[in-house]
C-alpha positions in Angstrom: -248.0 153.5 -287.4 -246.3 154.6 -290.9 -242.3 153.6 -290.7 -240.5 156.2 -292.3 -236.5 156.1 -293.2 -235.0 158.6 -291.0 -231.5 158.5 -292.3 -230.2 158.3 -295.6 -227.3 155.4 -295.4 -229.6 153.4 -293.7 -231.7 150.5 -295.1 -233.7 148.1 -293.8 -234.8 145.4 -296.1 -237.1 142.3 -294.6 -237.4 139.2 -297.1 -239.4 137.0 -296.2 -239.9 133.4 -297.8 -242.5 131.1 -296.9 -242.7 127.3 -298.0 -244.2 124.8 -296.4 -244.0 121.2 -297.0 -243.7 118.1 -295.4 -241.3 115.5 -295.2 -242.1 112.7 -292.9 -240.4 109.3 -292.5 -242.3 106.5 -292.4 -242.9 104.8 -288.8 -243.9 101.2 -288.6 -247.7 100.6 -287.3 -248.4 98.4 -284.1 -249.9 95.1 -284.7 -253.9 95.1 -285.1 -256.3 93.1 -283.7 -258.7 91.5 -286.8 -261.8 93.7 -285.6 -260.0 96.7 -285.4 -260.0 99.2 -288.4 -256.7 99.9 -290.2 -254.8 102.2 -288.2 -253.0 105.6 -290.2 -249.4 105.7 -290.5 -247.0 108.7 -291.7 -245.5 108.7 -294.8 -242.5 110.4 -296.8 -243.5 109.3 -300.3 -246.5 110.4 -302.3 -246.2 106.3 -304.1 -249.3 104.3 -304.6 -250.3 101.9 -301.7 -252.1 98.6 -301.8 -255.7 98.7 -302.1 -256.7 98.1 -299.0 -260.7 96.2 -298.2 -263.3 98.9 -296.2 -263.8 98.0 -292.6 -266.3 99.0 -290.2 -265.3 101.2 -287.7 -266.6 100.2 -284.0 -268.6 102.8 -282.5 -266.2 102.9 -279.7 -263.1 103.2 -280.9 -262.1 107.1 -281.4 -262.8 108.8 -284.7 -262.8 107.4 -287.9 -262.9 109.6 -291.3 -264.5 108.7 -294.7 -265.0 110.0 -298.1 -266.6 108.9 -301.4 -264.5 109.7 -305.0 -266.7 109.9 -307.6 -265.4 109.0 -311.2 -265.7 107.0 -314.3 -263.9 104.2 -313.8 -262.3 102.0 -310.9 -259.9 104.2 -308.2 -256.0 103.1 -308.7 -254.2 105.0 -307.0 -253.4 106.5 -303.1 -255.0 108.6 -300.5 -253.9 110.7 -297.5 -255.4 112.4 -294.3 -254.1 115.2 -292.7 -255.5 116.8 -289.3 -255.4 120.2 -289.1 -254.7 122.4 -286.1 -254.5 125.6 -284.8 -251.3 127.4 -283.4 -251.8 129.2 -279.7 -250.5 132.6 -281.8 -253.0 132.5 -284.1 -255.8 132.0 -281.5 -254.2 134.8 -279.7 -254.3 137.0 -282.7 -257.7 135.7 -284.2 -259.3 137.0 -280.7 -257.1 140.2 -280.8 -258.6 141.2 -284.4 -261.9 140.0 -283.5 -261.7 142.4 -280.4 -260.7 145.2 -282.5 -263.4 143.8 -285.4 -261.1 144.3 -288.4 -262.0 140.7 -289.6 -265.2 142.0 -291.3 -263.1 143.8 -293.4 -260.3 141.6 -294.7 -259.0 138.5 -293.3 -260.3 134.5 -292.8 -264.2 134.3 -292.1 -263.5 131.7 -289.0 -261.2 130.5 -286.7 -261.1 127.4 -288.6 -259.7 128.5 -291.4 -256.1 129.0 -289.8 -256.0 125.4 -289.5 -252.7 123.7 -290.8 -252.2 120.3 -291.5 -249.1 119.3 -289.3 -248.8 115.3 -291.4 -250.6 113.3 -293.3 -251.5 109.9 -293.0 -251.8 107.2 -295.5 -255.6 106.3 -295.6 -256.6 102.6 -297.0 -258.6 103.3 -301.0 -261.2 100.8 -301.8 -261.9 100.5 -305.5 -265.3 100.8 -306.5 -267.2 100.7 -310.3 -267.3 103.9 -310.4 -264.7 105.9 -308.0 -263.8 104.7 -304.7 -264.4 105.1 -300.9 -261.1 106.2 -298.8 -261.4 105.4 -295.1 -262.4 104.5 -292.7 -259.2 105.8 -291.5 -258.3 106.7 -287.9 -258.3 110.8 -287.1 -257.6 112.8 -283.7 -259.9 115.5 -283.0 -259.4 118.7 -284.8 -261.4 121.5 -286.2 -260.6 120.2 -289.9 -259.7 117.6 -292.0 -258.2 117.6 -295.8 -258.9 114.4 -297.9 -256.4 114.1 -300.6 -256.3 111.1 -303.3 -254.4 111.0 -306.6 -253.8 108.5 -309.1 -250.6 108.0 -311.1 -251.6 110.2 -314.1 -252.0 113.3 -311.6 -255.8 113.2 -311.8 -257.1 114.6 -307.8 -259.4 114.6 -305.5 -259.7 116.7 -302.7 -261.6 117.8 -299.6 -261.5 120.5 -296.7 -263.4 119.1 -294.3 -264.8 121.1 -291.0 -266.9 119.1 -289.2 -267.9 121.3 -286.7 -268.9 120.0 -283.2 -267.5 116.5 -282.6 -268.1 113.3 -281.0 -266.4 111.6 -278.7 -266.5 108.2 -281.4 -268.1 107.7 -284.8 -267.3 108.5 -288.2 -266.6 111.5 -289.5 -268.1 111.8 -293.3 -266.1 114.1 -295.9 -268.5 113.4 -298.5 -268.5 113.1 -302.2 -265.1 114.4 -304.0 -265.5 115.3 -307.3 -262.2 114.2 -309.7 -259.8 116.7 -311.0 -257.8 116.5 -314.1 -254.2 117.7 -314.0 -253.3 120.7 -315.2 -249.5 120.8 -316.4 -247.3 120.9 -319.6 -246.1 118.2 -321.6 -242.1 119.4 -322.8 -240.9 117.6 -326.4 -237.4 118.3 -327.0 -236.1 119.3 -330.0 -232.5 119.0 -331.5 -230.9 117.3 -328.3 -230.7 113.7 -329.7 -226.8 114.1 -331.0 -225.9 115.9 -327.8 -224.0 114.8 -324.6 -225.3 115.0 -320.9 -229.1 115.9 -319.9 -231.0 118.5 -320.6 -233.5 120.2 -317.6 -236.1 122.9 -317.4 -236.9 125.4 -314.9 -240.2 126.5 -313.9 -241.3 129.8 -312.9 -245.2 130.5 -312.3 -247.4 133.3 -313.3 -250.0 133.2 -310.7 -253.3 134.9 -311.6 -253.7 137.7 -308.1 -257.2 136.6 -308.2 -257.0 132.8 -307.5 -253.5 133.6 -305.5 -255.2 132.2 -302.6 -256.7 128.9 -304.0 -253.4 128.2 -306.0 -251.8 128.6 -302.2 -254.0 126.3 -301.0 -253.5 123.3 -303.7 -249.8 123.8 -303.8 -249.0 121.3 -300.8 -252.0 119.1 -302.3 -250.6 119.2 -305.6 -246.7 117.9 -303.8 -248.3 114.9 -302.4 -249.1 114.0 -305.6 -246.1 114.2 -307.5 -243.2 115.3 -304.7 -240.4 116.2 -306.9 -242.1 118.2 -309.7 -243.4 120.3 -305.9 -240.3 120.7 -304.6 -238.9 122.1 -308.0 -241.5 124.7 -308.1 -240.8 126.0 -304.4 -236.9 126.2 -305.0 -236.7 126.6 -308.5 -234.3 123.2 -308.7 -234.3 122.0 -312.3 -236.3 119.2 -313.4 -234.6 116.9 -316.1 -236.0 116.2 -319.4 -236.4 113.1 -321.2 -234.4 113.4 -324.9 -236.4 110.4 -326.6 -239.9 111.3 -324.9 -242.1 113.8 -323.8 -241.7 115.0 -320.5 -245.0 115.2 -318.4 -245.2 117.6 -316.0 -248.6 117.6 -313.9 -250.2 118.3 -311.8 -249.4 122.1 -311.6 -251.2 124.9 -309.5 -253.8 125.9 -311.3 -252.2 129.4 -312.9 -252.9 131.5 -315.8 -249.4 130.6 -317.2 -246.0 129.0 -316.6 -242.2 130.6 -318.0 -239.9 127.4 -318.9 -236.3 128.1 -319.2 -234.2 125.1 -321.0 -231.2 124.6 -319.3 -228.2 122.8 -321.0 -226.0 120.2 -319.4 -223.3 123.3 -319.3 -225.8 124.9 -316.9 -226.4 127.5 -319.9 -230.1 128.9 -319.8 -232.1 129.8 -322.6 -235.6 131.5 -322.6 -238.5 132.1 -321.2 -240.6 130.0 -323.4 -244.0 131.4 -321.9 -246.7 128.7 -322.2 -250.9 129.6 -321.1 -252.2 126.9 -318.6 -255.8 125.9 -319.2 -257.3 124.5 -315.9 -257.6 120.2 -316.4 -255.5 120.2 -319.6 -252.0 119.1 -320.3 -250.7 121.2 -322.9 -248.2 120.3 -325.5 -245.0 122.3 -325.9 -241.8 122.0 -327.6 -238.6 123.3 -327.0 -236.3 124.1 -329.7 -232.5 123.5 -328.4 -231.0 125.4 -331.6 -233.5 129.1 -331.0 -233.2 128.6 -327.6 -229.4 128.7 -327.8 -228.4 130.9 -331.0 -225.1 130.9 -330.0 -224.9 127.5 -328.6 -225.5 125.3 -325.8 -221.7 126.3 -324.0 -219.2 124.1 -323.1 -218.0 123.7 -318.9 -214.7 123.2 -317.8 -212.9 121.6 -314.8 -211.2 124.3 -312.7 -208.2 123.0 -311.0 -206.6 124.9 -308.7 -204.8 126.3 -305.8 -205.5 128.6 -302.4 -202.8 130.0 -301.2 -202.4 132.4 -297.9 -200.5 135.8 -299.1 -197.4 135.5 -300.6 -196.7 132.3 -298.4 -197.2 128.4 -299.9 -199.6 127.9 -297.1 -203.1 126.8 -297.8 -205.2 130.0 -297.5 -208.5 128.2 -297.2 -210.8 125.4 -296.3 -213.7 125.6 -299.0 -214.7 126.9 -302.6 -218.5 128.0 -302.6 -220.3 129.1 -306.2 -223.6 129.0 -307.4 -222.9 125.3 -308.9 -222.2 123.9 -304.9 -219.3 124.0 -303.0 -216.1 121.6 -302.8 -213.4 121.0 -300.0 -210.0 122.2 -300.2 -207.4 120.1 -299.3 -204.5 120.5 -296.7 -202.0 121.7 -299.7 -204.7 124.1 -300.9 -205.8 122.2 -303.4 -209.6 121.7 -304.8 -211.1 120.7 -308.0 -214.6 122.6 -309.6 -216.3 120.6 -312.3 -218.9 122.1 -314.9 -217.5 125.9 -314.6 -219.3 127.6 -317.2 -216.4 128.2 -320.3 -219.1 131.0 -321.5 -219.4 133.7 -319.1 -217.4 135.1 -315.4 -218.2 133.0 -312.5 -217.1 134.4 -308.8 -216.0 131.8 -306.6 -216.1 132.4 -302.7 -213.2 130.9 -300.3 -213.9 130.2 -297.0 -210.9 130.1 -294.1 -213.1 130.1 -291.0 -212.5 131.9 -287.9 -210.2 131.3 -285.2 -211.4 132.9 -281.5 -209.4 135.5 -280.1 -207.0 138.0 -281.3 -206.0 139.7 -284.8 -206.8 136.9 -287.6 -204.1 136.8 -289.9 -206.5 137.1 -293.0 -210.2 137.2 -294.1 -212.5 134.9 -292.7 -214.0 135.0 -296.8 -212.3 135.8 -300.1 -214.2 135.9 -303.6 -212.1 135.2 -306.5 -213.8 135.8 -310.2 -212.7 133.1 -312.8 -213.3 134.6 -317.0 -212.8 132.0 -319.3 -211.3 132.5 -322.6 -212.0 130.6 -326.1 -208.6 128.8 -326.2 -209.7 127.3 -322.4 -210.9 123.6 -322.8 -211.2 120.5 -320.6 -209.0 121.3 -317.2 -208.2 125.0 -316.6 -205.3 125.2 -313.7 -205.6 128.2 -311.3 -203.9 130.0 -308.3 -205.5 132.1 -305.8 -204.0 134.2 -303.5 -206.0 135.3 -300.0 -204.5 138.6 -298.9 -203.2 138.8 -295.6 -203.9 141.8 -293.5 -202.3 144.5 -292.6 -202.9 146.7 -289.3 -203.9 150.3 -288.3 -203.7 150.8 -284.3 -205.6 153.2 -282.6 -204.1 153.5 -279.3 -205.3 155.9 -275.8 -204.2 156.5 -273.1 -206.6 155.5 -269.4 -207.9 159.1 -269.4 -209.4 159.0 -273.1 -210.8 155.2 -272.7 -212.5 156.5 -269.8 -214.1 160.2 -271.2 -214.8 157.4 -274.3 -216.9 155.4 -272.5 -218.3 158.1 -270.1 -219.9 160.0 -273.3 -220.6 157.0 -275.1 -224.6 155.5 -275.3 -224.5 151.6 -276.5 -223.5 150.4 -279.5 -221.1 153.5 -279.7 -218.4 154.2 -279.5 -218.1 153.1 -282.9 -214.6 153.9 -285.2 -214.7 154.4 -288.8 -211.6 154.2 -291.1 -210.8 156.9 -293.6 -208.4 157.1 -296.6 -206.6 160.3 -298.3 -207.1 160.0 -301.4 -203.9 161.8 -303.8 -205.7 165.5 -303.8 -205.9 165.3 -299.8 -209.3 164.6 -299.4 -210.5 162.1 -296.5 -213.5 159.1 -297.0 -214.5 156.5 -295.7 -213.5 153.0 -296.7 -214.5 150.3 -295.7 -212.5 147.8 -292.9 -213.7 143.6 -292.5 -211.9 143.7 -288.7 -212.4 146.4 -285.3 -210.5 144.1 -282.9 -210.5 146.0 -279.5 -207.2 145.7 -277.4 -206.3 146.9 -274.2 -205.3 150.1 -274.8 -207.1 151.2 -278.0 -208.8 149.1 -281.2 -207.0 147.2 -283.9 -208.5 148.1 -287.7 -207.5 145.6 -290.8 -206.2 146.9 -293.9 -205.4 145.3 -297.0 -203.3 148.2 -299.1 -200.7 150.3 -298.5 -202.1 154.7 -298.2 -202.6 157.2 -295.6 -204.6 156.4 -293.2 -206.7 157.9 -289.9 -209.7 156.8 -287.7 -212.9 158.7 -286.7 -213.9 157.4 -283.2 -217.3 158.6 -282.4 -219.4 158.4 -279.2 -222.3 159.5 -280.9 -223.3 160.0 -284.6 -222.9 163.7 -284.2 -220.0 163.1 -282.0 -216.9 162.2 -283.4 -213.1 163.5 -283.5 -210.3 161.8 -285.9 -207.2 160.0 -284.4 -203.5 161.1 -285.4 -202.5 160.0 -289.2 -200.4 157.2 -290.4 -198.8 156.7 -293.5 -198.8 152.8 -293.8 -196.0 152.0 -296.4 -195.6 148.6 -298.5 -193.4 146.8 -296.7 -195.3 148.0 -293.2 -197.4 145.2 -291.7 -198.8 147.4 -288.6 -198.3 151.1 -287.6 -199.9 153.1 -284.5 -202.3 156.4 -284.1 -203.3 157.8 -280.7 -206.1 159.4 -280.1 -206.2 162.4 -277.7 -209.0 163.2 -275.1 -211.8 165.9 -275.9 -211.5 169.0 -275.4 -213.4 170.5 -272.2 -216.4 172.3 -272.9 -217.9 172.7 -276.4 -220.6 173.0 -278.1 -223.4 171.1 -276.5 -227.0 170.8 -278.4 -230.8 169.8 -277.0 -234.4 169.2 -278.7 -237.3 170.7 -277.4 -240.6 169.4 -278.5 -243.6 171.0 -278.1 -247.2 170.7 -279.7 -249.7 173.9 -279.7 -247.3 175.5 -277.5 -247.0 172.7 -274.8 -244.1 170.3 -273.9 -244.4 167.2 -275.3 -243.1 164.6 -272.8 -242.6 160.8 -274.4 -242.0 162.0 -278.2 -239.5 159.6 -280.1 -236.6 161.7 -281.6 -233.8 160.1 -283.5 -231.0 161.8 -285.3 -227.7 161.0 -287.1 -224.7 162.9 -288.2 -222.5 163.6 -291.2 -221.1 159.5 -291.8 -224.3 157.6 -292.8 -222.9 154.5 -292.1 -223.0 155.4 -288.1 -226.2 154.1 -286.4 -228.3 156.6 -284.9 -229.5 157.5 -281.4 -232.8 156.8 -280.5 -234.7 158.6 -277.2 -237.5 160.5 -275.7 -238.3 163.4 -274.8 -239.1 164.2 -270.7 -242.1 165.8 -268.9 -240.6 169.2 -270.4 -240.2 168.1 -273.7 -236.8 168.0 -274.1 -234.0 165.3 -275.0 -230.5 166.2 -274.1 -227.9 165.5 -277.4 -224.8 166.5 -276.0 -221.7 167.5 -277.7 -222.7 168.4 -281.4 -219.5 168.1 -283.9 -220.9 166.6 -286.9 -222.0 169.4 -289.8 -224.9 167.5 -290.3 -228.0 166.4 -288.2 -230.5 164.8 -290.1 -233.0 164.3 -287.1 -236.8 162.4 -286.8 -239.3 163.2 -284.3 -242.6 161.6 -283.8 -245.1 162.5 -281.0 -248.8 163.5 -280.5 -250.2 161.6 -283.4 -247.6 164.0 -285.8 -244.1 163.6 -287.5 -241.2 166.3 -288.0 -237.9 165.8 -290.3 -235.5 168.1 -290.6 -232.0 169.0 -290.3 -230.6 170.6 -286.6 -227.1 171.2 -287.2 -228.0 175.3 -287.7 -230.0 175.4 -285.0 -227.3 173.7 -282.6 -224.9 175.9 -283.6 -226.5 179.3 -283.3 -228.8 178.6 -280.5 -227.6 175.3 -278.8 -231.3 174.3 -278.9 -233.5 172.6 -281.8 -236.9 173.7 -281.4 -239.5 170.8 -283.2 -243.4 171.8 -283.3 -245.1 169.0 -284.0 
C-alpha cells in the first residue's frame, strides 16, 4: 500500500542503523579427558592462539567440523567457528513470501541463507608445509557453518559452509579454503614530526552497489581479524596514526574506494583524501599535514566554567554534553571541558534532569554556544545562565472541563500557545512544558509578551482562551477559557465509489495549526464519518478506500453544505 503525507507539518522520518558485531567474553573450558577432542570456547579478542596438535574426533561424540587452508607456506596465525541459526521471524516470514512466491523475484535463494552466526568459537590451527588444517573442532547442529582464519598480517581464509542433512555424530568437512590477501591502505604522515599530541584518521567507505552484498558479508569476518580497525569503520571512531611509521590499515571490505579525513590532535579535520582500493593490495598513501590544513592544524582550549540557575547562585545543572563527550558538573556548578576547539562555535548542552510532579522550575535541557576568539588561549572561564520559567494558566471552570472532554477523541484535547507579535498578529510559538492542574493546564514561558492559548478538541476544533499580557517582573498570570457555544457548524464525509457507499474507507483530516495531530477514522455501512464541530478555515483531508485515494481540502464544502462529498 503507497504511504502518502496527508498533512503538511507533519513528518515522519524512520532511520534505521544496522551493525552487528560481536563481543563475547571469554568463558573458561571444563577439564578434558585425553581422548576427547579439544572442546570450543568463546572468545572476545581476535589474538593469535597456540597452535594447537589435530585430534581424532570419536565417532560418538556429537559433531566435529574441519577445514583445510591452502597456502604457501606454514599457517601462523588463528581460527574461529561460528554456528549459524535461524530466528523463528524469519522462518515465519521466509514461509509467508514463499506462500505468496515473491522469492523468485528478489530475495535469498534458501532458507539457509538467513542464517546468523550468534558467536564464534576459537577452533585449534595445525600448521602444515603448505597451509594448515583447522579443527576438528566441536559444532551444534545448525544449517550453516562459517570457517574464518587469519594471520597477523591480515591475510584470510574463509568458508560458508551448509552441510545440508546432518548426522547425529561425525565430522563435518568445510573443505579447502583458498587464502586471501588483505586489501587496505598503508597512511605515511607527512609534516607531523615537530608537532604535539597524535594525529588520527577517519574512514568512510565507497561501497561498489554491486558487491554491496558480499562487502556485507565479509564485514563481521574482516572484525575478527583486526577488531579495532572494524569497529572504527561501523562508528566512524578515529583510528590513530603512527608519526615515525606507516600506518597499516588491513584488512578492509573489499570496496571500490575509501575517503580518509586526517584529523589533528585539536580534533580539526582536513580532507577527503580519496584513495581507489584494489582487491588483495595494500596501497600506499601519504598524507600531507601542511595541504590538509592551509590554515593550520588549530589550537583547543580548556573551558572552565560555571551553571548557574536564573539570576540565582544556585547550580542550574548536573552535566555538560558536546560532540567531544560529556563531563559532570559539580554541586557549585562548576565543570571543566578540555580540547574545545579555539577555531570554530561549539554548542554545548546542559542537562538538569527531571523532578516528578508539578511545575519544574526550569528546563530539563539548556544548549549554550561557546565562539572563541584569537586573543583566547590555554583556560577560557565561562558562566552560563539556565533560564527559569515563567507561567501562562489556562484555568475552566467544571462545566468547560467536562464539554472538553465530552468533544474530545484521544490524544486531544491538545493546547497550543500563541504570541502577538508588535503589528497584532497571533502565531504559534513554541512551549517545552503543558503541566495539567486541576482546574485547567499550566504552559512554560521563558520571555515576557502577550500571550493566549488555542485549546482544541479536534484539529478542526479549536477556540482561543482570554489574553494575558505577561510583564517582566510577572512570574505567572491566569486566562480562562469559556465553554462552546451551543450549536454550530457541524461537518460529515460521505464516501461513495460509482455511486455506492463505501463502508470501511480510511479518512483522516487536519485543520489550520499543522503542528496538531490529525484524526484518523472510518467510514460506516453508509459511507459516512461524522467530523463534528468544524472551526478551523482549513481542512486538508485524506481518504483511502476501494483500491483508490482522494486529497483535498473540505473546509468549503463544510461550510456551505455541512457535508464533504469524496468519490473515490
Amino acid at each position: 500500500m503507497r504511504l502518502k503525507r496527508v498533512l503538511g507539518g507533519m513528518l515522519v522520518a524512520v532511520l534505521v542503523g544496522v551493525g552487528l558485531w560481536m563481543l563475547l567474553r571469554p568463558e573458561p573450558a571444563p577439564p578434558l579427558a585425553p581422548s576427547s577432542p579439544p572442546m570450543s570456547v568463546r572468545v572476545e579478542d581476535a589474538g593469535v592462539p597456540e597452535v594447537a596438535p589435530p585430534m581424532e574426533a570419536a565417532a560418538d561424540a556429537g559433531l566435529w567440523l574441519t577445514a583445510t587452508l591452502e597456502g604457501s607456506r606454514p599457517f601462523e596465525g588463528a581460527a574461529r567457528v561460528g554456528a549459524a541459526f535461524i530466528t523463528e521471524g524469519d522462518e515465519g516470514w521466509w514461509e509467508e513470501e514463499k506462500r505468496r512466491k515473491t522469492l523468485s523475484i528478489v530475495g535469498p535463494s534458501s532458507l539457509e541463507d538467513l542464517a546468523n552466526v550468534r558467536e564464534w568459537m576459537k577452533a585449534p590451527a595445525t600448521a602444515s608445509s603448505q597451509g594448515g588444517v583447522v579443527g576438528p573442532v566441536a559444532v551444534p547442529p545448525a544449517p550453516r557453518y562459517q570457517v574464518v582464519a587469519f594471520e597477523p598480517d591480515g591475510t584470510f581464509w574463509w568458508a560458508d559452509f551448509a552441510p545440508g542433512a546432518l548426522p547425529e555424530t561425525g565430522t563435518l568437512d568445510a573443505g579447502v579454503l583458498r587464502a586471501n590477501r588483505p586489501t587496505g591502505v598503508s597512511i605515511r604522515l607527512d609534516g607531523a614530526r615537530n608537532l604535539e599530541g597524535t594525529f588520527s584518521v577517519r574512514i568512510e567507505r565507497d561501497v561498489d552497489p554491486r558487491d554491496a552484498e558480499r562487502a556485507s558479508a565479509l564485514q563481521p569476518v574482516l572484525a575478527l581479524v583486526n577488531p579495532d580497525l572494524g569497529w572504527a569503520l561501523v562508528n566512524g571512531s578515529p583510528v590513530p596514526l603512527r608519526p615515525d611509521a606507516d600506518t597499516r590499515l588491513a584488512p578492509l571490505p573489499p570496496d571500490r574506494a575509501v575517503r580518509l579525513w586526517l584529523r589533528a590532535p585539536s580534533g580539526r579535520e582536513g580532507g577527503p583524501v580519496e584513495v581507489r582500493l584494489r582487491e588483495g593490495t595494500v596501497t600506499p598513501v601519504t598524507l600531507d599535514v601542511a595541504r590538509l590544513f592551509p590554515e593550520g592544524v588549530g589550537r583547543s582550549v580548556t573551558l572552565r566554567g560555571r551553571v548557574l540557575l536564573g539570576n540565582t547562585s544556585r547550580p542550574g545543572g548536573r552535566m555538560v554534553s558536546w560532540q567531544g563527550g560529556e563531563e559532570p558538573v559539580d554541586r557549585e556548578g562548576h565543570f571543566t571541558l578540555p580540547d574545545v576547539p579555539g577555531w570554530r562555535p561549539t554548542r554545548f548542552n546542559v542537562y538538569r534532569g527531571r523532578k516528578e510532579g508539578g511545575r519544574p522550575e526550569a528546563p530539563s535541557m539548556w544548549d549554550f554556544d561557546f565562539t572563541p576568539t584569537e586573543e583566547m588561549q590555554g583556560v577560557v572561564d565561562v558562566e552560563w545562565r539556565v533560564p527559569l520559567y515563567r507561567w501562562l494558566v489556562v484555568r475552566m471552570d467544571g462545566f468547560t472541563r467536562a464539554q472538553l472532554n465530552e468533544r474530545a477523541v484521544p490524544p486531544y484535547p491538545v493546547y497550543l500557545l500563541e504570541r502577538r507579535d508588535a503589528q497584532g498578529l497571533w502565531s504559534a510559538v513554541p512551549s517545552r512544558e503543558f503541566v495539567p492542574e486541576e482546574d485547567g493546564m499550566a504552559v512554560s514561558l521563558l520571555e515576557p509578551g502577550t500571550y493566549r492559548v488555542q485549546v482544541a478538541s479536534a484539529p478542526y476544533a479549536s477556540r482561543p482562551s482570554s489574553v494575558a499580557q505577561l510583564g517582566a517582573d510577572d512570574t505567572s498570570v491566569d486566562v480562562r477559557l469559556s465553554p462552546a457555544p451551543p450549536g454550530g457548524p457541524t461537518c460529515e464525509v460521505h464516501v461513495t465509489h460509482q455511486g455506492r457507499p463505501v463502508a470501511g474507507a480510511l479518512v483522516m483530516v487536519g485543520g489550520q495549526y499543522r503542528s496538531m495531530p490529525p484524526m484518523r477514522g472510518e467510514t460506516d455501512s453508509a459511507g459516512h464519518w461524522r467530523l463534528g464541530a468544524v472551526t478551523s478555515d482549513a481542512l486538508p483531508m485524506f481518504v483511502q478506500g476501494a483500491g483508490n485515494e482522494w486529497e483535498g481540502d473540505g473546509a468549503e464544502a463544510c461550510r456551505r453544505s455541512g457535508v464533504v462529498e469524496v468519490r473515490l
